[in-house]
N, C-alpha and C positions, 0 to 999 in steps of 0.2 A: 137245478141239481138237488136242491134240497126236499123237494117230491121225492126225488127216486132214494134219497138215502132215508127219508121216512119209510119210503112203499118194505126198503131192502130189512129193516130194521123190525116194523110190522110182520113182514110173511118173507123169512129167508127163502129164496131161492135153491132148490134142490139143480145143480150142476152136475154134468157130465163132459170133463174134459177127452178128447179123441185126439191122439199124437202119436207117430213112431217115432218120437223122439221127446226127452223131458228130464229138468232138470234132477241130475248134474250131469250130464252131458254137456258136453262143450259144443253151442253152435248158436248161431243167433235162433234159432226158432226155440229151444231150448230156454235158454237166456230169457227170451221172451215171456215164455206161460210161464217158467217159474214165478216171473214177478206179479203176473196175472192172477196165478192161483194162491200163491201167496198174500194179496190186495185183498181178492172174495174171502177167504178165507177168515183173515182181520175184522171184514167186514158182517159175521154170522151167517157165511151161506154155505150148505150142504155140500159138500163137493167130491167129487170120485173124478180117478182117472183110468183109464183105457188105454195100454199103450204094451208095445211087443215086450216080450222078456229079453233083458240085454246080459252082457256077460258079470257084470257085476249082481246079477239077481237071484243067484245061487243059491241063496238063503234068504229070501223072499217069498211070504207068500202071499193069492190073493185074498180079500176080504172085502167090506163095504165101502172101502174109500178107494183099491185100488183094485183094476181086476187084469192081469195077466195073459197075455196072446202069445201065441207062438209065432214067431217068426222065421224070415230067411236072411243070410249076411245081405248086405247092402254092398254093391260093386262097388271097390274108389272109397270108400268108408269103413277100413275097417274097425270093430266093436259095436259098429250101428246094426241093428235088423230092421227087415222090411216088416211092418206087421202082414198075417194072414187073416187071412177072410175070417171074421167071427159070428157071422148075422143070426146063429142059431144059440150062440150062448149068448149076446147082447141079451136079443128077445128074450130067452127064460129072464136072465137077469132085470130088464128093464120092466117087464111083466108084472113082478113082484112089489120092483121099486122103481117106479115111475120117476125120471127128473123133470122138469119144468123142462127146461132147455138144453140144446146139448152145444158145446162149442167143436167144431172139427178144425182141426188146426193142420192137416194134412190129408194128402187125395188118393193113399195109396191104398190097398187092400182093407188096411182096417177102417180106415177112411170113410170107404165105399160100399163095406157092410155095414157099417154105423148110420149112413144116412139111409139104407135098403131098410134097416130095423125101425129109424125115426118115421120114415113112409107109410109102416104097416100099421104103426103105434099111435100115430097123428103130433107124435113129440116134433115141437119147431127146433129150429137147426140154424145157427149162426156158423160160418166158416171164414177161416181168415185165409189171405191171398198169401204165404209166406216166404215162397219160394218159386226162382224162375225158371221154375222142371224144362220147360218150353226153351229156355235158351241153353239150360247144361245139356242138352243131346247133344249140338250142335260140337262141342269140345270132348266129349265122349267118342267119341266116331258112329254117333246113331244121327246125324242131319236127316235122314229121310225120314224119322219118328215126329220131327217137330210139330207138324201141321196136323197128324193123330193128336198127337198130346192136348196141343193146342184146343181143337176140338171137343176133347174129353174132359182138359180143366172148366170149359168155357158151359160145357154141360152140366157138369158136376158143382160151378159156383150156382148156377142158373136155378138149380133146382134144392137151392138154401134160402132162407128167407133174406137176408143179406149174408155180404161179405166185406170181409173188414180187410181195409187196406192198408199198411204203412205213410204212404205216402203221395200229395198231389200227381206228382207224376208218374206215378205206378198206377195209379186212376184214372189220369186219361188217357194212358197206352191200354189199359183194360175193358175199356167204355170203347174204346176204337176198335176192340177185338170181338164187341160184341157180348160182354159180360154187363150182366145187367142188375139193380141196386146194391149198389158198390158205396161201401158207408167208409171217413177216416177215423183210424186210431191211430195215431201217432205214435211213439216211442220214448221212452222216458231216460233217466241216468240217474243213476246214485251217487250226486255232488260231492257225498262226505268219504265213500269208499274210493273213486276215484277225485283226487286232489292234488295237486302240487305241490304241497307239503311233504309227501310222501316222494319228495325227489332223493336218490341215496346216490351218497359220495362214493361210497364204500363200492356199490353196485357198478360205479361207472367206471370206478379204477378197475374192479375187473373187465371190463369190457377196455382196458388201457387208454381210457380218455379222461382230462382233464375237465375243469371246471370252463376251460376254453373253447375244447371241440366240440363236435354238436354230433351227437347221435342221430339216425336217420331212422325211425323205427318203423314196422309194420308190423303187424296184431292181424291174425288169420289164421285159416286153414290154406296149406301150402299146396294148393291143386290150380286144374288148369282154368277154371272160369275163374277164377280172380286174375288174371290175365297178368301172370308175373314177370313174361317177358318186358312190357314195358316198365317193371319196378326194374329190373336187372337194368335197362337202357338209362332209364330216368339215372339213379345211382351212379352210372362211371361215369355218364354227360358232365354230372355237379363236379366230382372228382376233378374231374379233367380240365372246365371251366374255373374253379374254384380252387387252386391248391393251396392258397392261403389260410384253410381250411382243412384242420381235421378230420374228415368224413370217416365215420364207421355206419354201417348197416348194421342193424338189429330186427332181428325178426325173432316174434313170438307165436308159433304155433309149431303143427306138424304136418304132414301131406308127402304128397309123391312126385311133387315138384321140388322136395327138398335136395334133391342129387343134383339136379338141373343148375341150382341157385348156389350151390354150394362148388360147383365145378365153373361157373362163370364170374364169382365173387369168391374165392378162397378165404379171403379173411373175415367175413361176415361173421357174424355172432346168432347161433344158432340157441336158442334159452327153451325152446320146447314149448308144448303147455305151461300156461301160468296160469291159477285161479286167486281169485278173493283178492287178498293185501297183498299177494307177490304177483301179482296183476298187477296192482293199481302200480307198486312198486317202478315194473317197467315202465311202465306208463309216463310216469312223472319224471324219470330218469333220462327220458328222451328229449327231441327237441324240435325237432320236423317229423310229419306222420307223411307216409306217401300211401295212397288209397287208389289206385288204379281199375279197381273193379267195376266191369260195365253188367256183371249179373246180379247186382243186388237188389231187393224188393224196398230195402229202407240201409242198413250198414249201421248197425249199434256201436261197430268200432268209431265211428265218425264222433260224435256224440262221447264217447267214451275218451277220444283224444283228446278232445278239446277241454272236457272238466277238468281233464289232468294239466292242462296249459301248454298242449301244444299246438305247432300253427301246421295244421292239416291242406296237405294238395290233395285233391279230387275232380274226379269228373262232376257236372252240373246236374245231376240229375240224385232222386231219390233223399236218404237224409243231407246230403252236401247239398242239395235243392233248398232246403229247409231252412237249415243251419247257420253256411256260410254264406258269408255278404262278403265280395272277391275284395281283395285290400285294406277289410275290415279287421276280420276274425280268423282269413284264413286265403286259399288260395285256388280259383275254379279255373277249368277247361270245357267247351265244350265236349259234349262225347264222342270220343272215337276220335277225336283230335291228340294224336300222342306227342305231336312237335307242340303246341299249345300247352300240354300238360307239363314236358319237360321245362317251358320256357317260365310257366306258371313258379315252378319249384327253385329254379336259378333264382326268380324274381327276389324269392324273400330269402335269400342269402346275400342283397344286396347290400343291404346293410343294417347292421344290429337291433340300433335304434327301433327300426321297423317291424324286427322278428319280435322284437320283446313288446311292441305296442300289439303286432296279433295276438299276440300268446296273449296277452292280459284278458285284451278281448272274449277270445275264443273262453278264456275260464270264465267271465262274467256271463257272458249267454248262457253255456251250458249248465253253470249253475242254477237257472229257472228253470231247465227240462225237468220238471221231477215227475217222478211215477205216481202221483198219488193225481193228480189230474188225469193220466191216462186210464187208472184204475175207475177213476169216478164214473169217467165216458163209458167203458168196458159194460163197466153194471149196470147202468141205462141203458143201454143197447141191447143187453141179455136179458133184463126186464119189459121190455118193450116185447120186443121178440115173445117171449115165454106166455102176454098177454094176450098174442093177435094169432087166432086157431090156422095151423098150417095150412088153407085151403088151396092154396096155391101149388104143391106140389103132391096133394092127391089127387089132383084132378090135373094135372098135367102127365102126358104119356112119357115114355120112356122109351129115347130113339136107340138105334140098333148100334152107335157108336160106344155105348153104354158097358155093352159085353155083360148085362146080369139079367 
């Protein structure tokens, strides 16, 4: 690694990030480049980003670092846009000012004129796997789009020089699908922002719990592929199982599964968006994480609970693949086993002793994830890349699935 932080040091890297979505928006992909772009940046590389106008961008304009698209709302997301097709102002702009590399971090419109522009341009092209578009139709009421999509993503990584994966098992459901040099980045956490220290008293007496009862939290967006019916299940089973026990529900985000959650749990604690220290705040003020989500590409929440010292139930797959070791650090299921999952979460309310030996746990692991190894790989990857001439996908055709 110390090659590439000479090479980076030597000859910065001119970068172009491509995202409909970027930090401060709240979402893991978001979440994600920001630390990405921030990492390069530290590091002396060139960087621009590419990404739709959102509602906060009123008074924004574009320039050399960032350049502005017009978009359309985003169904089920509102404040997010889709970007629109840009490929003829890319090109002027890329024209003038050549990047090395570009990074696409999503497949949508803008996406998709960003790699049409890299095509014509001979500019190499890293793309990351971020999101599992392929499985949210299915909870949208679009099932019949799956196998399109599917196709489209599978083209569209195909004809990038790689793509960057979150996680093992996100790469070999990828590799089976037919996606082909699929590289891992991992995911990182900011040990000192999310901590245990930051547990507040104060916080939990409003939520009417003691230094006794135990919070049950969950950190998300309140929609239907995070698959909330089994948290609502998981929650009254403990309840019911458990009454020697305190239980409160706490969830941190917002969605349109919030009516749903709040009509089957009345007393739940509903705290909205949190960012930064009133983030990490919740975080550390809880006590069990329930992570039910079978559509995740990796779960920055996972990773995020655990710094904070809590003992996380999950399914097996993705960061809880990574992370947790089952009666170590934390609590697994196989996937799509929801009787497993609940039995998983009863487990460590068994008894104390054991919750506070995860929990310890769970905060010693997480505190090695840090971003500055993730950042290091990143830049290796996008140097690499930027070295080895796109040949590959100017000389490959362009099927009809494609639509350009």
């Amino acid at each position: 690694m110390a090659a590439a932080d000479t090479a980076a040091m030597d000859a910065p890297l001119h970068i172009a990030f491509i995202s409909e979505t970027f930090a401060p928006e709240i979402n893991g992909v978001a979440h994600t480049l920001g630390h990405l772009y921030r990492g390069l940046a530290q590091r002396g590389h060139l960087l621009q980003v590419i990404r739709p106008r959102q509602t906060a961008d009123r008074h924004t304009s574009s320039d050399e670092t960032l350049l502005l698209t017009r978009g359309w709302p985003l169904p089920g997301y509102p404040g997010l846009q889709w970007g629109q097709s840009s490929l003829h102002k890319l090109l002027r702009r890329w024209q003038r000012h050549r990047p090395d590399v570009l990074y696409i971090a999503t497949e949508g419109p803008l996406g998709l004129s960003a790699l049409r522009a890299a095509r014509r341009l001979g500019i190499p092209v890293v793309s990351g796997f971020h999101t599992n578009f392929q499985q949210y139709t299915g909870h949208y009421g679009f099932g019949l789009l799956t196998r399109l999509l599917t196709r489209y993503l599978r083209w569209f990584h195909n004809s990038t020089q790689t793509t960057l994966v979150p996680s093992p098992s996100q790469r070999v459901e990828l590799q089976r699908r037919g996606f082909e040099r699929l590289a891992l980045l991992a995911r990182g956490v900011d040990g000192q922002l999310f901590h245990p220290a930051r547990r507040s008293t104060a916080l939990r007496a409003s939520w009417n719990l003691s230094d006794d009862d135990l919070a049950v939290l969950h950190v998300g967006r309140l929609a239907a592929e995070k698959n909330l019916q089994l948290l609502v299940r998981s929650f009254r089973t403990l309840q019911a199982a458990r009454p020697e026990h305190h239980l409160k529900l706490i969830l941190v985000g917002d969605g349109p599964q919030r009516a749903y959650i709040q009509a089957e749990i009345p007393d739940a604690i509903f705290c909205g968006i949190q960012r930064g220290e009133a983030l990490a705040e919740h975080y550390a003020s809880g006590d069990l994480f329930l992570f039910p989500s079978l559509s995740e590409t990796f779960g920055n929440v996972v990773l995020e609970a655990q710094a904070s010292g809590l003992a996380v139930i999950a399914y097996d797959q993705a960061a809880a693949a990574q992370h947790i070791r089952h009666g170590h650090n934390g609590a697994l299921a196989m996937p799509g086993d929801e009787q497993a999952f609940i039995e998983a979460a009863d487990w460590l309310l068994e008894d104390r002793e054991s919750l506070r030996r995860i929990r310890l746990n769970a905060r010693q692991h997480a505190g090695k994830q840090t971003w500055s190894m993730i950042i290091e790989r990143f830049e290796a990857l996008l140097i690499e890349a930027a070295k080895r001439p796109d040949q590959q996908n100017a000389d490959r055709k362009k099927p009809r699935c494609a639509g350009a």
